[in-house]
C-alpha positions in Angstrom: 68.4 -44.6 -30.0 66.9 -44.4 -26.5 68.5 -44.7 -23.2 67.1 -48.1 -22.8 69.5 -49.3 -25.5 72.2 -47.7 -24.1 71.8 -49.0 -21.0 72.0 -52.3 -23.0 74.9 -51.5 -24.9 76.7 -51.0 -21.2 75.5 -54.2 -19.6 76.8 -56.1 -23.0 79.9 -54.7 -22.6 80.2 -52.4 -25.6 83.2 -50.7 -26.4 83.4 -47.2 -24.5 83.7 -45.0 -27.5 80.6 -47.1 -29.1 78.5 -45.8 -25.7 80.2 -42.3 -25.7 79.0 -41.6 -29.4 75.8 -43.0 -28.9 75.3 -40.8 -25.7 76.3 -37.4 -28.1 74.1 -38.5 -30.6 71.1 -39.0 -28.3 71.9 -35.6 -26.4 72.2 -33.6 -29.7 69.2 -35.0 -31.1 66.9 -34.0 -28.0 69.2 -30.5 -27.9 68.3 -29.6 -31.4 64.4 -30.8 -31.3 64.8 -28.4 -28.3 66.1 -25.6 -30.5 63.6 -26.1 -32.8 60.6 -26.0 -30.5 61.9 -23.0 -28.6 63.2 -20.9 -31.7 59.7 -19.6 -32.7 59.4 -18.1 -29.3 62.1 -16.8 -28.6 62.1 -14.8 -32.2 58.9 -13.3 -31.3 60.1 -12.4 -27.9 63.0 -10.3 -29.4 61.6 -9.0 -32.6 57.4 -9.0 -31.8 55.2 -9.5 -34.5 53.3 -7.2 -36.5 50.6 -5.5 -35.7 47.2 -6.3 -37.8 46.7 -4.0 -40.4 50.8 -2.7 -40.2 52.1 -2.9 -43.7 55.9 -4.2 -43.9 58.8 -1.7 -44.4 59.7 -1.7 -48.1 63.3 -2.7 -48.1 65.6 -1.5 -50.9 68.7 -2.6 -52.6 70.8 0.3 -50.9 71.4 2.0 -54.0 69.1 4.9 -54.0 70.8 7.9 -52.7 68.2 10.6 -51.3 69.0 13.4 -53.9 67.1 16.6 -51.6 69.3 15.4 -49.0 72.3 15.2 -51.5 71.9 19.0 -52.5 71.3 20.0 -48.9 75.0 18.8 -48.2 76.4 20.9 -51.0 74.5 23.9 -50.1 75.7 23.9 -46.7 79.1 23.3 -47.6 79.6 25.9 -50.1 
């Protein structure tokens, strides 16, 4: 819906809660086609994009524990 029907919804006489929720649907559409076009951006401004040639940090499960670091604890304990 455009504002050209809205405005003809008003000058018909349309019930007020008919124009109200065809004004929020018409804002949130153009709010989220906003979001949408803008998102890409604004990720790369935050986070940057890799460089060429920059392999990808390999990302584990969180399982592995690092076991030199593991016996370096109970050295320095004992």
């Amino acid at each position: 819906m455009d504002s050209a029907e809205i405005v003809d919804m008003v000058a018909k006489g349309a019930p007020a809660s008919e124009v109200s929720s065809a004004l929020k649907d018409m804002m949130f559409a153009k709010s989220a086609e906003f979001v949408d076009t803008a998102a890409p951006e604004v990720a790369k401004s935050l986070f940057g994009e890799p460089e060429e040639g920059d392999p990808l940090p390999e990302v584990g499960d969180g399982v592995e524990v690092d076991a030199e670091l593991e016996q370096e604890t109970e050295q320095e304990e004992e």
